[in-house]
C-alpha positions as CSV (number, residue, x, y, z in Angstrom):
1,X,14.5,-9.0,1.8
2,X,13.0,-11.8,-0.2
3,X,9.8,-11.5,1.7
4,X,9.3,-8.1,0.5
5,X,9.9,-9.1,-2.8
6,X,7.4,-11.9,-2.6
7,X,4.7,-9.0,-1.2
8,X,5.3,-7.1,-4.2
9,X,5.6,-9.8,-6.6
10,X,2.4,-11.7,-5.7
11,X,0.1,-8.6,-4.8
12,X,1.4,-6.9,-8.3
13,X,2.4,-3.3,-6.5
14,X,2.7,-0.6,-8.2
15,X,6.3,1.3,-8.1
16,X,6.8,4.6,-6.9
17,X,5.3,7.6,-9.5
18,X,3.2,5.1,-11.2
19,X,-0.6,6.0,-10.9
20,X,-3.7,4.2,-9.9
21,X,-7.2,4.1,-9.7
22,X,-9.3,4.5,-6.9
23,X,-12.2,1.9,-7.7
24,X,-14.3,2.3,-4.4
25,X,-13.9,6.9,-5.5
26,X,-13.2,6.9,-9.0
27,X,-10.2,9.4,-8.0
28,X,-6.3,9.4,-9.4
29,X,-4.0,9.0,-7.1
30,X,-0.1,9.1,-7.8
31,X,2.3,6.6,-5.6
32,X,4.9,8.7,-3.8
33,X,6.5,6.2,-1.6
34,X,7.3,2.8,-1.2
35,X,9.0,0.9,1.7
36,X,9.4,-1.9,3.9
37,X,7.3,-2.3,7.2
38,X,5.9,-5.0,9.5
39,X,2.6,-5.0,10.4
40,X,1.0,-5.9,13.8
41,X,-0.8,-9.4,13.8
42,X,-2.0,-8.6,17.5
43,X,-0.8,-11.3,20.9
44,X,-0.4,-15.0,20.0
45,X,-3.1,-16.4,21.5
46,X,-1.4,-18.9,23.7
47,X,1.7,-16.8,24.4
48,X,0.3,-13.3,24.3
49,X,3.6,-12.5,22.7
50,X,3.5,-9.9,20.2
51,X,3.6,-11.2,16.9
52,X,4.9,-9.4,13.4
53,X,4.8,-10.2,9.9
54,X,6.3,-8.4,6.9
55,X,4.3,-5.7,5.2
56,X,4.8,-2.9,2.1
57,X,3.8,0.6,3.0
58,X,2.4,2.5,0.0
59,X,1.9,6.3,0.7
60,X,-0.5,7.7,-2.3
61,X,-1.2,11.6,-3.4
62,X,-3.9,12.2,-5.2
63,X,-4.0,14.1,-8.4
64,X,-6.3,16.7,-8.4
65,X,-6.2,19.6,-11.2
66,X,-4.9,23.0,-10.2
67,X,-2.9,21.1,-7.0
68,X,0.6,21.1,-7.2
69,X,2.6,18.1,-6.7
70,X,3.1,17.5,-2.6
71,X,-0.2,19.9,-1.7
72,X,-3.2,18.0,-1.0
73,X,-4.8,15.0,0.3
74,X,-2.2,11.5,1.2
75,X,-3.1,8.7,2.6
76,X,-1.1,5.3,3.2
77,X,-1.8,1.5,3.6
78,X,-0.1,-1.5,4.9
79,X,-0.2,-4.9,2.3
80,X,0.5,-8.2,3.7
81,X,0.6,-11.6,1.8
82,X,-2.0,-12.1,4.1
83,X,-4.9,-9.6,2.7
84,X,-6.1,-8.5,-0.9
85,X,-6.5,-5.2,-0.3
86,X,-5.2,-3.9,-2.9
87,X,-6.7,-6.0,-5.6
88,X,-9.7,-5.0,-4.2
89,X,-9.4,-1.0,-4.2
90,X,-6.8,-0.6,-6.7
91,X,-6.3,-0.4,-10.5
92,X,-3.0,0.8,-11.9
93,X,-3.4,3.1,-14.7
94,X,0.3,3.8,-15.4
């Protein structure tokens, strides 16, 4: 559980009905889920084991006007300590 916490802590995730900012569309979108995952790293190299690491999986709606809550476009993401992609695409408004 603690490196969950960590993912959220460092990344600064948003929690779930908090809304945030599209930077790449300038669009709203509202978070409607949040949970635990792991994310495929691909085969070690050496081993060709699979390997795993811990991941958050953030499922996003966005807000359009005239679009009722759980009707129109969703989309979800995996975040890693390993990546900053949501720094990168993401501003939370609220």
């Amino acid at each position: 559980m603690k490196e969950y916490d960590e993912i959220i802590r460092q990344k600064g995730l948003p929690e779930v009905g908090q809304i945030v900012l599209s930077k790449k569309y300038d669009t709203l979108w509202r978070v409607i889920e949040k949970r635990e995952w792991w994310a495929d790293l691909g085969k070690d190299p050496k081993t060709k084991e699979p390997r795993w690491t811990h991941a958050i999986y953030i499922n996003y709606w966005r807000i359009q006007k005239g679009v009722e809550p759980g009707m129109g476009k969703t989309m979800g993401f995996l975040y890693t300590l390993h990546d900053n992609t949501f720094e990168e695409n993401w501003t939370i408004v609220s």
